[in-house]
Residue frames as qw, qx, qy, qz and C-alpha x, y, z in Angstrom:
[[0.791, 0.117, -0.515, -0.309, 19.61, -58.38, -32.18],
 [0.451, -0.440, 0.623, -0.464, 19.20, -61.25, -29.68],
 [0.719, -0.033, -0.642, -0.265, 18.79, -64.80, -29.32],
 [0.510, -0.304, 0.560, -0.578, 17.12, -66.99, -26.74],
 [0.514, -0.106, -0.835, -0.169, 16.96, -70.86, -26.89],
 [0.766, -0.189, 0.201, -0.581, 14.18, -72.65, -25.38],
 [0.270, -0.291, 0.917, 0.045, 14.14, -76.37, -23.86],
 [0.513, 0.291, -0.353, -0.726, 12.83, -78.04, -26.68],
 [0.299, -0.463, -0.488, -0.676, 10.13, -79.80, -27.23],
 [0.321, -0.364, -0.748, 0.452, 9.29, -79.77, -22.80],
 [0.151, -0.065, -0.077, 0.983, 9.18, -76.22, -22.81],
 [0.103, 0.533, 0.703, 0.459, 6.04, -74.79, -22.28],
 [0.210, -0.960, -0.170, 0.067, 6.27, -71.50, -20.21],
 [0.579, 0.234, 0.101, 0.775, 7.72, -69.10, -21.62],
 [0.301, -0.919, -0.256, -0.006, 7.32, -66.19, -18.98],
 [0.545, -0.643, 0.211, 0.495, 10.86, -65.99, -18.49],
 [0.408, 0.094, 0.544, 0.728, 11.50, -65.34, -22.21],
 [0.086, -0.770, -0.569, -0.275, 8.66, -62.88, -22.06],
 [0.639, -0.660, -0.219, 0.329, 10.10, -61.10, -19.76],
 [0.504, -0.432, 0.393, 0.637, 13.14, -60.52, -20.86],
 [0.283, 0.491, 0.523, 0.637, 11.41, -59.55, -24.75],
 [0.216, -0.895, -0.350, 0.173, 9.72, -56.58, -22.34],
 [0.438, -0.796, -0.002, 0.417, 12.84, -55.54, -20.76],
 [0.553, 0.012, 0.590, 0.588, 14.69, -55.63, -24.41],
 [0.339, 0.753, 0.099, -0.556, 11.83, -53.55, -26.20],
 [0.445, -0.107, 0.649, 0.607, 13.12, -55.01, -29.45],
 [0.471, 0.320, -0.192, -0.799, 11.59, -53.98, -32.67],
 [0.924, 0.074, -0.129, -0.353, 10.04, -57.32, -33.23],
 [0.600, -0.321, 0.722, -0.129, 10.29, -60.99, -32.23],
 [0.719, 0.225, -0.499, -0.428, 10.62, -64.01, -34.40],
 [0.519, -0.230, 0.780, -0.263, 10.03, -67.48, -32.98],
 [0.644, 0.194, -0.567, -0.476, 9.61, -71.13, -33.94],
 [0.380, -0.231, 0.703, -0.555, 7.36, -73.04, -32.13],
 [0.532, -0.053, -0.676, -0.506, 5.31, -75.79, -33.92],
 [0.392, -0.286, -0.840, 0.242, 2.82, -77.82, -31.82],
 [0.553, -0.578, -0.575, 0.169, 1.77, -77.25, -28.05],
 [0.424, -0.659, -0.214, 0.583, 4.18, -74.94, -27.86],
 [0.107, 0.227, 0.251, 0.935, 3.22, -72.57, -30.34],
 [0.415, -0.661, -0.567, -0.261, -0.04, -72.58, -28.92],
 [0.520, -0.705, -0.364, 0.318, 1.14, -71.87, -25.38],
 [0.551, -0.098, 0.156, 0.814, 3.45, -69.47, -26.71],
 [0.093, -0.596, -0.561, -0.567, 0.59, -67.63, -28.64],
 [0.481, -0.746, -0.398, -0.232, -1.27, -67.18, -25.52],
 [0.583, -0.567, -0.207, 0.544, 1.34, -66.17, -23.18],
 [0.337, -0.102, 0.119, 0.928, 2.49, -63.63, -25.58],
 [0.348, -0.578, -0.177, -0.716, -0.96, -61.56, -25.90],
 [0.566, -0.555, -0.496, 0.355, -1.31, -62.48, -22.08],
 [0.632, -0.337, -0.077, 0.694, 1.37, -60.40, -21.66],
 [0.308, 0.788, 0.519, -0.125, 0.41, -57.78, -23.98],
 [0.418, -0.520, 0.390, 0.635, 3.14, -57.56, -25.87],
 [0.526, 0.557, 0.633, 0.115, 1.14, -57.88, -29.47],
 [0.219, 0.942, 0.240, 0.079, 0.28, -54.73, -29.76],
 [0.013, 0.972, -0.190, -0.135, 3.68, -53.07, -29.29],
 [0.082, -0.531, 0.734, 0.416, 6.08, -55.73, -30.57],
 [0.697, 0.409, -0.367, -0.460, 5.58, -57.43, -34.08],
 [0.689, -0.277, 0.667, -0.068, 5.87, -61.16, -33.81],
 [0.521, 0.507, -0.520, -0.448, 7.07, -62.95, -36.50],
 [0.520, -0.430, 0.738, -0.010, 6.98, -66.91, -37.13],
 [0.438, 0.298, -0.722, -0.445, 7.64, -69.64, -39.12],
 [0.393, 0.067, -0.915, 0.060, 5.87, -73.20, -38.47],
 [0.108, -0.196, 0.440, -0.870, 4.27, -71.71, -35.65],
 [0.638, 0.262, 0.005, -0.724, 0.47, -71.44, -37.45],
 [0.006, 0.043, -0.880, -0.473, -0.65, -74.49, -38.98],
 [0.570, -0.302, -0.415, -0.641, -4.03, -76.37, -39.49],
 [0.678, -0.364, -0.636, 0.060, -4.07, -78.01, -36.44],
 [0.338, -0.175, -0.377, 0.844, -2.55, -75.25, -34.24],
 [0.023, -0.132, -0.065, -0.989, -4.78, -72.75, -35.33],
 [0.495, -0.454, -0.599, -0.436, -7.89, -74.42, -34.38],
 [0.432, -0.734, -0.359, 0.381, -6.73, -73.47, -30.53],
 [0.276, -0.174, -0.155, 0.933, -4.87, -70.16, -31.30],
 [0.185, 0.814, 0.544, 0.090, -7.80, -68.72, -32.98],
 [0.082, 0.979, 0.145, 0.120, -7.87, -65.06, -32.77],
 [0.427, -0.748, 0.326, 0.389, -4.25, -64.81, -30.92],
 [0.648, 0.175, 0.503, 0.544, -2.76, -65.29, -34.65],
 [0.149, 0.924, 0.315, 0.160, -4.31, -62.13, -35.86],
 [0.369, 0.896, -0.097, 0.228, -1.39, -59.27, -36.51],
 [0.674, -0.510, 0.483, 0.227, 0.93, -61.37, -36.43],
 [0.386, 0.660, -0.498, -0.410, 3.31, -62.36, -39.20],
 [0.842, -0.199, 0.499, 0.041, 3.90, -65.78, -40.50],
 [0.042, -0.732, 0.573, 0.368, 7.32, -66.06, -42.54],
 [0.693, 0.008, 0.699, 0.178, 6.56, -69.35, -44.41],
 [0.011, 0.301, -0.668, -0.681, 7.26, -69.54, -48.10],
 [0.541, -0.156, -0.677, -0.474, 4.02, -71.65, -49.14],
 [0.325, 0.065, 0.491, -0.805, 0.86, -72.46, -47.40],
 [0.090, 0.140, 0.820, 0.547, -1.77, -74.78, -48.83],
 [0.063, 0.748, 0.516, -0.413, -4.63, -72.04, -47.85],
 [0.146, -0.351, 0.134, 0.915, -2.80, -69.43, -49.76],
 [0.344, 0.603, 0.544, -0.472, -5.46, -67.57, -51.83],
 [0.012, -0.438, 0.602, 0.667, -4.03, -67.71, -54.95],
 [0.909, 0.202, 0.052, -0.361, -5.91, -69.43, -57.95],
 [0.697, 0.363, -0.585, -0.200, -2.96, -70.98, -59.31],
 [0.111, -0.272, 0.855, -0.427, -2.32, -72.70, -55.32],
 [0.546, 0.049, 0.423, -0.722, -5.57, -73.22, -55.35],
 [0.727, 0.426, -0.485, -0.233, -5.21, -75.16, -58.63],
 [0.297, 0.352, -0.835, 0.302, -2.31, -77.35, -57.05],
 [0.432, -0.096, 0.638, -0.630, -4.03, -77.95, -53.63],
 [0.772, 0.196, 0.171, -0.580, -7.26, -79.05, -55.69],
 [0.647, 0.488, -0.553, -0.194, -5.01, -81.56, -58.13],
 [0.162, 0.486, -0.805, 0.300, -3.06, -82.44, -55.63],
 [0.464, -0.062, 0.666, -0.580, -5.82, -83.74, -53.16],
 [0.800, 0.224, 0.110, -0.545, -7.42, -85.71, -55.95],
 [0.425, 0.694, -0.582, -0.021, -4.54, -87.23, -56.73],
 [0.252, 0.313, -0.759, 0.513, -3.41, -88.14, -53.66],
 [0.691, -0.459, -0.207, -0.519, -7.01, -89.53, -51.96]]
């Protein structure tokens, strides 16, 4: 187990933390980037083509507004959040639908 801080919120190459997840070979990563840098983060880590042989895990990472540039680089990946107002559930779907009429 490891830990790497990043300079937050400037950071936005993260080659040297890439790097160093190679030379480490962990059994999976977990990061929390919201924003710009989850985006650039996204993309530097399937750049790098670390996807496919370590599991990424995040929280915050994914939203609606991030995901409209990660697109596909989200795909088998994990996101660790606890609630989601996409989540395919009917009774979320219930809430989501109450809530937004509620709250116009």
């Amino acid at each position: 187990v490891g830990q790497d801080m990043t300079k937050w919120p400037d950071q936005l190459d993260f080659s040297a933390e890439i790097s160093k997840i190679r030379a480490a070979k962990p059994g999976a990563v977990f990061v929390f980037f919201p924003g710009r840098a989850g985006v650039q983060f996204f993309q530097q880590y399937s750049q790098a083509g670390l996807k496919k042989d370590i599991p990424l895990y995040t929280t915050f990472t994914v939203d609606a507004i991030t995901l409209k540039l990660q697109k596909d680089l989200t795909l088998d990946t994990y996101q660790t959040l606890w609630w989601a107002p996409d989540l395919p559930y009917a009774a979320n779907q219930k809430f989501v639908g109450e809530f937004k009429k509620k709250h116009k």
